[in-house]
C-alpha positions in Angstrom: 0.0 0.0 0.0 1.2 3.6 -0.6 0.4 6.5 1.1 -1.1 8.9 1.3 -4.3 6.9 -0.1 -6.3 9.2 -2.7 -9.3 8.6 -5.1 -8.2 9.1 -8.4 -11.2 11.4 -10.4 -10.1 12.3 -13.6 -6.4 14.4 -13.7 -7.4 15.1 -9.9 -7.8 13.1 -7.1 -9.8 13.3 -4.1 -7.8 12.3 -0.8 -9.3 9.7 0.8 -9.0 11.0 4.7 -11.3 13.4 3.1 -13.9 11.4 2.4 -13.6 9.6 5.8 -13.7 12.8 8.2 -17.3 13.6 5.9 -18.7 10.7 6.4 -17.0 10.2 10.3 -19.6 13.5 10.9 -22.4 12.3 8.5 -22.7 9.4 9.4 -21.9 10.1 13.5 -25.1 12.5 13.3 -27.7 10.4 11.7 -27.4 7.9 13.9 -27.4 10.2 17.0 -30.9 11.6 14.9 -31.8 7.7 15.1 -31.2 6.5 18.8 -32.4 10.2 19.8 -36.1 9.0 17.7 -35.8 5.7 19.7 -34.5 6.8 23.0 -36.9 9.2 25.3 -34.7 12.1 25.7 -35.3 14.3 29.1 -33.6 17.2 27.3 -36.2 19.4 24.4 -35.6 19.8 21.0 -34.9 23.6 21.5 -32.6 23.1 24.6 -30.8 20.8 22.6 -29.8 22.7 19.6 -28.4 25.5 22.0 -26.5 22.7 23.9 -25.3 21.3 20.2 -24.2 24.9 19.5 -22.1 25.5 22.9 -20.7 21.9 22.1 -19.7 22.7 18.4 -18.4 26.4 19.5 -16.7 24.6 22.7 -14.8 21.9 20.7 -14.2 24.3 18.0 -11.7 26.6 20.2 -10.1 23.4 22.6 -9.2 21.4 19.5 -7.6 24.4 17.9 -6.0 25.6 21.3 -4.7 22.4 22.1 -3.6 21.8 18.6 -1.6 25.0 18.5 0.3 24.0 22.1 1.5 20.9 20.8 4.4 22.2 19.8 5.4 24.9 21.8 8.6 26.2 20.0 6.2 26.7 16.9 4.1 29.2 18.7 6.7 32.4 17.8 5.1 31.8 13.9 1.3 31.4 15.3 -1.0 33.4 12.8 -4.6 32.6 11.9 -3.1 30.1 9.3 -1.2 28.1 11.6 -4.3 28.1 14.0 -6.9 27.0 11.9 -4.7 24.1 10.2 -3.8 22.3 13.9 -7.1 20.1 15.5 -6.5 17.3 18.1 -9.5 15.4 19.5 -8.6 15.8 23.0 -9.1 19.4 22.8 -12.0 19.0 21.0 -13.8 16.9 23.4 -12.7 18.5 26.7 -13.6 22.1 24.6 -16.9 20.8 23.9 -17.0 19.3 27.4 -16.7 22.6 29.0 -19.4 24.3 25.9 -22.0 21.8 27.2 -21.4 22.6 30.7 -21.6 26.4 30.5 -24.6 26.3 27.9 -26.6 23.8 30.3 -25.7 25.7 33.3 -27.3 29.1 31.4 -30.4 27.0 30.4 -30.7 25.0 33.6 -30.6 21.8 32.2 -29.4 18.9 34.7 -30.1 15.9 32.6 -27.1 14.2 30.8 -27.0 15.5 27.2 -24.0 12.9 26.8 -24.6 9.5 26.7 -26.7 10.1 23.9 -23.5 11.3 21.7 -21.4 8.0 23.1 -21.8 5.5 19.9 -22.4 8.0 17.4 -19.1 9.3 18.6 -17.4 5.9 18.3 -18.5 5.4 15.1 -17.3 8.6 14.3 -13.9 8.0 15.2 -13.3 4.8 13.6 -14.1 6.3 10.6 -12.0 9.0 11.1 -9.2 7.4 12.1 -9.5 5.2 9.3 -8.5 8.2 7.2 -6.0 9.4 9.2 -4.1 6.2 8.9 -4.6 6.3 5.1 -3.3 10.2 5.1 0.0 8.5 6.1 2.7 10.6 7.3 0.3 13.6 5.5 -1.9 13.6 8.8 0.8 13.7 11.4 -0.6 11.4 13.3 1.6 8.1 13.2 3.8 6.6 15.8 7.1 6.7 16.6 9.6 4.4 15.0 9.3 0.6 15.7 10.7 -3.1 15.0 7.3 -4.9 15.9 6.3 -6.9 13.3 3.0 -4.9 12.9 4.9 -1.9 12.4 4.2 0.0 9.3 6.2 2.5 6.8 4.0 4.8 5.6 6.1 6.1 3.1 9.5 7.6 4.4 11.5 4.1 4.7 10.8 4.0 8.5 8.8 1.7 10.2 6.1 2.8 12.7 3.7 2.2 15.5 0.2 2.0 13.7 -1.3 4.3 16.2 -4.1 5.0 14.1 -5.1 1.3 13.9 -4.4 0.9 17.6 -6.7 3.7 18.1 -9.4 1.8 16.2 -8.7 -1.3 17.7 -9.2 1.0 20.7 -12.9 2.6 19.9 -13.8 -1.6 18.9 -13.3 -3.3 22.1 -14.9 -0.4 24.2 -17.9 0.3 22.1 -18.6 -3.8 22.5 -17.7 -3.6 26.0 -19.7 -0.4 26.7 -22.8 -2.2 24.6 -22.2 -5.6 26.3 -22.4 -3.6 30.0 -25.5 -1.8 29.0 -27.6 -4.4 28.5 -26.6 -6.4 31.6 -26.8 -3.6 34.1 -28.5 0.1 33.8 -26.1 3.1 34.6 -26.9 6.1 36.0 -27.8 9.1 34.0 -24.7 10.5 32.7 -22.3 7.9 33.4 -22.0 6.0 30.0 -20.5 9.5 28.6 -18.1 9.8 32.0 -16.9 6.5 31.2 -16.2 7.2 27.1 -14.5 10.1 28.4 -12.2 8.8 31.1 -11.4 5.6 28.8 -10.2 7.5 25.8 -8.3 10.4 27.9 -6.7 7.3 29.7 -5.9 5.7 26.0 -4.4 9.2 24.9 -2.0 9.8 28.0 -0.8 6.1 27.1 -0.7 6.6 23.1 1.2 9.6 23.7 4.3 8.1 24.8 5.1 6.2 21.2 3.8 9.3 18.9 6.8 11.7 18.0 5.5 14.7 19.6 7.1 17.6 21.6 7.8 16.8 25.5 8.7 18.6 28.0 12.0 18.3 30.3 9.5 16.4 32.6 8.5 13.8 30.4 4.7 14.8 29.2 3.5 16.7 26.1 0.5 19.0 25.8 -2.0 16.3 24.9 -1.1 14.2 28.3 -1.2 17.2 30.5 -4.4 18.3 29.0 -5.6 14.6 29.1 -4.5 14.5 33.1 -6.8 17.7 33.1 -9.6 15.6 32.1 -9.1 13.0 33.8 -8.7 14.7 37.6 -12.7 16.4 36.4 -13.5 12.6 36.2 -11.6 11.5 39.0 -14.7 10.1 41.1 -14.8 6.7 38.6 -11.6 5.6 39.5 -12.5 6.3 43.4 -15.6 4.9 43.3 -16.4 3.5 39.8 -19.5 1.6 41.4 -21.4 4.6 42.6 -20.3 6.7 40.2 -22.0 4.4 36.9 -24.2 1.6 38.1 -27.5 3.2 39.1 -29.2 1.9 42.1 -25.4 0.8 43.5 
């Protein structure tokens, strides 16, 4: 396989990780439009376009702000440019995290408006991260150099850590565990979108440490410190992970 991975259409070609961050949002909203047809929702219709804004506004500016600090020694050149070309899906979600909170808190709302976003959001990042992988080197998001024998060179004669694919192996085994749990025990309101969150900051501290990024002289990079951010918020499911999800604990 070479990379980066493009569709050919006619002298052009369309790039395939393109094609996979449309449909990772397409298809990531229609079926949050299904389950919220099928799932009794506490929240209105109204309320939750508001909340959908402060979300999209929220995860706008964390996963461009985060994105920027990855690389600190890059930040002398920071122009509009350089900000709107840097994303990271930790910033995203804890920027959207903190939209939610702020919008429900000026509406009132105390329901979870989360655990309805959990598997359309996991669906959304497979497919996503399918494209980055096929982006190769392009998307910046590959591993760090590796003699595994599921290492891959995505075009620059060095062999990497898939992290892309780990990532997707990732979402696979924690949407079936999350879907498996569900149906044997009911969680408290809230909880299932606690427990996506804690999971994948967890994932990301770990990840971090075979991806070539910047680090400091004390051994952590933006993402981890920002993903150590998130996880201290959620701090009460690894204290009491019981109370915290299963309702009626």
């Amino acid at each position: 396989m070479h990379f980066p991975v493009n569709i050919p259409l006619g002298s052009h070609s369309i790039p395939v990780h393109f094609v996979c961050e449309t449909l990772a949002y397409a298809v990531g909203y229609r079926f949050y439009t299904y389950l919220r047809r099928h799932v009794a929702d506490q929240i209105s219709s109204h309320h939750r376009l508001i909340i959908f804004v402060g979300a999209a506004l929220g995860g706008f500016l964390g996963s461009h702000l985060i994105g920027v600090l990855e690389n600190p020694v890059l930040l002398t050149s920071l122009n509009f440019r350089y900000f709107m070309g840097n994303t990271t899906i930790v910033g995203g979600l804890l920027g959207g995290l903190i939209g939610v909170e702020l919008t429900k808190k000026r509406l009132g709302v105390t329901a979870s408006s989360g655990d309805l976003m959990v598997f359309p959001l996991i669906i959304a990042m497979i497919i996503g991260r399918t494209g980055c992988f096929l982006a190769g080197l392009e998307d910046g998001t590959y591993g760090t150099a590796s003699a595994l024998p599921w290492a891959i060179d995505f075009g620059d004669g060095v062999r990497r850590h898939p992290t892309n694919l780990y990532e997707i192996l990732f979402w696979l085994l924690f949407g079936l565990g999350l879907y498996l749990a569900a149906a044997g025990m009911e969680f408290k309101d809230g909880a299932k979108f606690k427990l996506f969150m804690a999971a994948y900051l967890s994932f990301r501290f770990l990840i971090e440490f075979i991806k070539p990024a910047y680090f400091f002289d004390f051994g952590l990079s933006v993402i981890q410190l920002a993903s150590l951010a998130g996880l201290i918020y959620y701090y009460k499911i690894f204290l009491h992970p019981v109370q915290t999800l299963k309702a009626y604990a």
